[in-house]
C-alpha positions as CSV (number, residue, x, y, z in Angstrom):
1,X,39.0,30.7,34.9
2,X,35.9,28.6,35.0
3,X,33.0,29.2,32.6
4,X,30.4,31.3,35.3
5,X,33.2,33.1,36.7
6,X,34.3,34.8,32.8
7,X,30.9,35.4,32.0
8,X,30.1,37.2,34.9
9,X,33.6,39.1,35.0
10,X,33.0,40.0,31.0
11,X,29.9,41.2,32.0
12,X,31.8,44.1,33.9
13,X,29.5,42.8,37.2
14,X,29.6,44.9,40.4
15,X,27.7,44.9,43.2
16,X,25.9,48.1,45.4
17,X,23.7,47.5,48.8
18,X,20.8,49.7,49.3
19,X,20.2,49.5,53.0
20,X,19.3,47.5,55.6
21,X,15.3,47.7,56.2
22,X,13.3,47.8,59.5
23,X,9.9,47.2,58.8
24,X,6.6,46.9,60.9
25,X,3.0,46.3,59.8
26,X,1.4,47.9,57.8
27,X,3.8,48.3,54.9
28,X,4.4,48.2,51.3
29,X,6.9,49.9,48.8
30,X,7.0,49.7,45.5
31,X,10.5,49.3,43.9
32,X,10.6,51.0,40.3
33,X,12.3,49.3,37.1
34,X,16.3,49.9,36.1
35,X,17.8,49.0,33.0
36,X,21.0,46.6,33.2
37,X,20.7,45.5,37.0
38,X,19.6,42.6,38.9
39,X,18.0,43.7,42.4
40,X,18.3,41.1,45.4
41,X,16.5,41.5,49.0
42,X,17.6,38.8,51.8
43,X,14.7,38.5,54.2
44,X,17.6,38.7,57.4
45,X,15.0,38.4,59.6
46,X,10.2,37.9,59.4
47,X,8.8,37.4,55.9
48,X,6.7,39.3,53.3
49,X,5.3,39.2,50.2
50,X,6.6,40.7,46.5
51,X,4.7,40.8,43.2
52,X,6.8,41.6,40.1
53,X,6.0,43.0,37.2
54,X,5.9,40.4,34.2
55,X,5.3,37.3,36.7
56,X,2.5,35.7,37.3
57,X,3.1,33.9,40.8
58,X,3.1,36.3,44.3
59,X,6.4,34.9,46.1
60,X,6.4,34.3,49.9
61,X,9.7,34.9,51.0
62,X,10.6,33.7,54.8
63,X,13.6,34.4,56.9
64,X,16.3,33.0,55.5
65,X,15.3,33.5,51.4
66,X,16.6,35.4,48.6
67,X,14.8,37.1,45.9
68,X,17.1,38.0,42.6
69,X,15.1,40.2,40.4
70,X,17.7,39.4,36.9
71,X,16.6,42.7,34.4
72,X,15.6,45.0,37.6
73,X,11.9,44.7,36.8
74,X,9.8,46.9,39.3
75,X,8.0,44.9,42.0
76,X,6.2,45.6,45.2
77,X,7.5,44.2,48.9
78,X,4.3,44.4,51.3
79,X,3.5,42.5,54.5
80,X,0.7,41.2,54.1
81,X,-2.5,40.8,50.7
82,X,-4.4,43.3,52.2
83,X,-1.8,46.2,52.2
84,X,-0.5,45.3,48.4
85,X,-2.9,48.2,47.3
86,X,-1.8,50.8,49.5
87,X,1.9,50.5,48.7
88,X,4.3,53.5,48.3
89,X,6.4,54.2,46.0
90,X,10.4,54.1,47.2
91,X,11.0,57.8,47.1
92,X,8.5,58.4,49.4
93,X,9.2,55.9,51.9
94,X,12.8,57.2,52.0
95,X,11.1,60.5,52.6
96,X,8.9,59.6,54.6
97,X,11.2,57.5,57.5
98,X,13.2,60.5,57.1
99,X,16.5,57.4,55.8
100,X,19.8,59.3,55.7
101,X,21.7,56.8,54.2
102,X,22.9,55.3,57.5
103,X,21.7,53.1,59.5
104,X,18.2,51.1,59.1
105,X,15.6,52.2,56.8
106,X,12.4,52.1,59.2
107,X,9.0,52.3,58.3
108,X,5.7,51.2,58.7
109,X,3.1,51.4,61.2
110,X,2.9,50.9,65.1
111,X,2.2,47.0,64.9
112,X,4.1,45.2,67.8
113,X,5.0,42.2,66.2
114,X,8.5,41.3,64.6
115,X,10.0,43.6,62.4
116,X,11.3,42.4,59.0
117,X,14.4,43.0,58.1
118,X,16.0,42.6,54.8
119,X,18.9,43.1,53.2
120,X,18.5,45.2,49.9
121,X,20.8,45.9,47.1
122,X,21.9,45.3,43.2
123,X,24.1,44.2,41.2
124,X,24.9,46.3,37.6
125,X,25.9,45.4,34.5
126,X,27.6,46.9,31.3
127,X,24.7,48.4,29.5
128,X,26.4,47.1,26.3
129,X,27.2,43.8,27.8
130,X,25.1,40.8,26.6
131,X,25.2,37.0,27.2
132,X,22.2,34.2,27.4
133,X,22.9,33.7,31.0
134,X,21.4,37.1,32.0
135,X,19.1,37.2,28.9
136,X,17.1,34.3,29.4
137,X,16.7,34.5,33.0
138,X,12.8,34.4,34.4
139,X,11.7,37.4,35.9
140,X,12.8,36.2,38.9
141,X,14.5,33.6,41.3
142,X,13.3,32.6,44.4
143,X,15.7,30.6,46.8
144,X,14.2,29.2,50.0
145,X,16.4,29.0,53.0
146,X,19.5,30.2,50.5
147,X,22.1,30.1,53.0
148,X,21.4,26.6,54.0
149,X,21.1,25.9,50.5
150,X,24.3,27.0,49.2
151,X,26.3,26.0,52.3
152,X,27.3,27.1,55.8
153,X,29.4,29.9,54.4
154,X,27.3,31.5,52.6
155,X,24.7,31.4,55.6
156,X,27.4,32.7,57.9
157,X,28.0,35.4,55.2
158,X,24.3,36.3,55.1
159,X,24.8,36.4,58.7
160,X,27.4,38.8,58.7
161,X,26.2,41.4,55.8
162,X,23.1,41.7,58.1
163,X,25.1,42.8,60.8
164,X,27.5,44.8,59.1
165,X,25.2,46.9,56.8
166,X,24.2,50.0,58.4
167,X,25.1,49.1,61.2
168,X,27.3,51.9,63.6
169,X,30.8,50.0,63.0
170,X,33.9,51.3,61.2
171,X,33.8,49.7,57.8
172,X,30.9,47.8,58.2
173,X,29.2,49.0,55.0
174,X,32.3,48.1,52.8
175,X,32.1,45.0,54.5
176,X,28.7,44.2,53.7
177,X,29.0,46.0,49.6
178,X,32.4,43.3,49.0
179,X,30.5,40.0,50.3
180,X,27.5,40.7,48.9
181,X,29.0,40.8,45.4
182,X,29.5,37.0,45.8
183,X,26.0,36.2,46.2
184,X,25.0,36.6,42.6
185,X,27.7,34.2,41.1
186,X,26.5,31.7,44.0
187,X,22.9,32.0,43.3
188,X,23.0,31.5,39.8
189,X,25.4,28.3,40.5
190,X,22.7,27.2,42.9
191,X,19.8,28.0,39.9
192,X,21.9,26.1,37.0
193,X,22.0,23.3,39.1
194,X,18.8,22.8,39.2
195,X,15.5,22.6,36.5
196,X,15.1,26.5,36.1
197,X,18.6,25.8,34.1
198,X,16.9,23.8,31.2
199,X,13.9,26.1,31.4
200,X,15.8,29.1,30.7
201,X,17.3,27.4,27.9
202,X,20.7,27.5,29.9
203,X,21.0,23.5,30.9
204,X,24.7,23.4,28.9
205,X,26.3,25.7,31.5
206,X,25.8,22.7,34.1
207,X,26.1,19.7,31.7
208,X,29.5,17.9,32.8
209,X,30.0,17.0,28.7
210,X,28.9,20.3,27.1
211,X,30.4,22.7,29.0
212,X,33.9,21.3,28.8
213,X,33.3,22.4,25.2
214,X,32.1,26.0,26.3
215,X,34.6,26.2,28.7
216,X,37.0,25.3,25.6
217,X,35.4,28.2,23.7
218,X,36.0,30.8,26.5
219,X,39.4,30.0,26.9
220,X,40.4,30.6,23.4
221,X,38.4,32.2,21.8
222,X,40.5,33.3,18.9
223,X,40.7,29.9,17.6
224,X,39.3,28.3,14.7
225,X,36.3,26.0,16.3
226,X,34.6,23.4,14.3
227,X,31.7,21.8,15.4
228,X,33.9,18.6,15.1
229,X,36.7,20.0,17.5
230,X,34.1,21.3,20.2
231,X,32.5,17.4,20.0
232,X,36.0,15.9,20.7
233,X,36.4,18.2,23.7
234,X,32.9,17.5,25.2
235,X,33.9,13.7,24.4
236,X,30.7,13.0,22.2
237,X,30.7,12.2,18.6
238,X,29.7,15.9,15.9
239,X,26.3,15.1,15.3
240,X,25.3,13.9,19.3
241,X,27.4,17.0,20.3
242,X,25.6,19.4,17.9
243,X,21.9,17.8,18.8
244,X,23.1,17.9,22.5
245,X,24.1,21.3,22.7
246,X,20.8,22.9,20.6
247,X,18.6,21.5,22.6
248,X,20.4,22.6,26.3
249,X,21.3,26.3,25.2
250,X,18.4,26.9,22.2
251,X,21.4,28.1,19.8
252,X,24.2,25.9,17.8
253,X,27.7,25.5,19.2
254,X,28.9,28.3,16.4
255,X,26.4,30.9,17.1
256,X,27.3,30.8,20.8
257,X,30.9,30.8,20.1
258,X,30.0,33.9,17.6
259,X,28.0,35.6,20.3
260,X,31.1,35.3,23.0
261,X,33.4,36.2,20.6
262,X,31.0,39.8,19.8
263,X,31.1,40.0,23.9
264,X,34.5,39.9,24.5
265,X,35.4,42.2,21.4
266,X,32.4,44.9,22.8
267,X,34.4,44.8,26.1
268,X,37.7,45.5,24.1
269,X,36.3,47.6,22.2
270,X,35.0,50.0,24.9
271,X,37.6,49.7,27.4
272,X,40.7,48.7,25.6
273,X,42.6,50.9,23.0
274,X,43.7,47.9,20.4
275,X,43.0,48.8,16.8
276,X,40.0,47.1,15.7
277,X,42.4,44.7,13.3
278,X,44.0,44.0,16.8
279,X,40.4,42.8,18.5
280,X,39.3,40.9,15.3
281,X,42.3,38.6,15.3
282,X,41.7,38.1,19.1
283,X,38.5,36.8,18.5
284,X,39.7,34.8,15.4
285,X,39.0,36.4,12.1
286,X,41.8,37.1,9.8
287,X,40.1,39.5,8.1
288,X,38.7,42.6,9.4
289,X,36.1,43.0,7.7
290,X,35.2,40.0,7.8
291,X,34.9,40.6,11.8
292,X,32.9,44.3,11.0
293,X,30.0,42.6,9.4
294,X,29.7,40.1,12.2
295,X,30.4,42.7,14.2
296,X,27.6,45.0,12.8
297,X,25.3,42.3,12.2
298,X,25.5,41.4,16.1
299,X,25.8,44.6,17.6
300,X,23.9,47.1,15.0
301,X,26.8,49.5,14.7
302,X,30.5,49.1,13.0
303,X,33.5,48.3,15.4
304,X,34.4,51.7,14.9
305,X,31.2,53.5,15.1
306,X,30.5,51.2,18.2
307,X,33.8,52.6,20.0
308,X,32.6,56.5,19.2
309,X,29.3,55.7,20.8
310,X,30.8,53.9,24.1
């Protein structure tokens, strides 16, 4: 399995749609914060205008962009600057537009201009999961013209989840929920591919050299790395391999490979039933207590006490 595909499947990722939106001027809702999700909104159809909390730029977003908000941080969707202080909070513009759970969500005033449509949902993560990828994202990711930008298919997708969700076919909503849980693992191939990667402190993931060595690490896990076998599998000599990789992903080559290894024994450790022995040779320590003070010293808790709790 390539490297972005186990992280994200480790990090137990599913995807849920909100609704489709119908919106006409004057409007504005306010989108409150949730732990362990990253919300998305594709502007289907018009534009508007979102302020999140923690960022300091207002993003424009026209037809055809996607907004990821990574750690759910709340944020405000309104139409235009004037109407940013007279948004409302979601609750009550479900309540208000009367939104069933079918169909579009429409709001807004009597304006006869286009309506904007977007497409709303999230995507959740274990609570317990944790990875740099998700951790050192900004607070959030702005993609112009996202279907061009990640190919035809994934505009024609777009396409099709604004079709299908809501809308008054037979299965359309499942339709919609299944593509749009590919749109996260694109976007974030589209974002490490660019300079937001090395911002982030996440340029290894797309380095050709340094992420045959991470991809090395994810497949076996259980082995007995040295910085010296990582190097010959990225093809660079130990001390360009160990300068290379600090300064791409802020962390050495070991304490990554010690942070995956925690990751993947958290996700057997919560929903597997191997001894703890079992999941500390899996993630290659002999001993296990050795692995329980890692363990601890990662998580906060003991493998065991860790299990009880999950």
């Amino acid at each position: 399995m390539d490297l972005l595909s186990d992280i994200l499947l480790r990090l137990n990722l599913r995807g849920s749609l909100y609704f489709r939106t119908s919106f006409t001027s004057p409007w504005g809702v306010e989108v409150p914060a949730f732990e362990n999700v990253a919300r998305f909104h594709f502007v289907h159809r018009g534009r508007c205008l979102v302020r999140v909390a923690g960022a300091r730029d207002l993003v424009a977003l026209e037809q055809g962009d996607l907004l990821i908000v990574p750690k759910g941080a709340s944020h405000r969707l309104f139409c235009d600057p004037v109407n940013e202080g007279h948004v409302l909070p979601l609750e009550r513009v479900i309540e208000l537009s009367g939104f069933t759970g079918e169909g579009a969500l429409v709001f807004g005033g009597d304006a006869d201009d286009r309506d904007t449509q977007l497409i709303c949902g999230h995507f959740a993560f274990d609570p317990l999961a944790r990875h740099p990828l998700i951790d050192r994202l900004p607070p959030f990711i702005h993609l112009a013209d996202y279907g061009q930008a990640a190919g035809k298919w994934m505009e024609y997708t777009l396409r099709m989840i604004g079709t299908e969700a809501g809308g008054a076919q037979f299965g359309g909503d499942l339709i919609a929920l299944k593509m749009s849980e590919i749109i996260l693992a694109q976007a974030l191939r589209v974002f490490l591919a660019g300079e937001g990667a090395a911002q982030a402190g996440l340029a290894g993931l797309a380095d050709p050299q340094l992420s045959r060595a991470l991809e090395a690490m994810h497949r076996d896990p259980g082995r007995a790395w040295s910085v010296a076998d990582l190097a010959r599998e990225a093809g660079l000599s130990r001390t360009g391999f160990a300068m290379r990789f600090a300064a791409a992903m802020d962390m050495t080559p070991m304490a990554y490979l010690t942070q995956w290894r925690m990751q993947i024994a958290r996700h057997a450790l919560r929903h597997g039933r191997s001894a703890v022995a079992e999941v500390a040779e899996r993630v290659g320590y002999g001993s296990e207590a050795a692995f329980a003070r890692v363990f601890r010293k990662e998580a906060g808790l003991t493998p065991a006490a860790f299990r009880r709790a999950a």
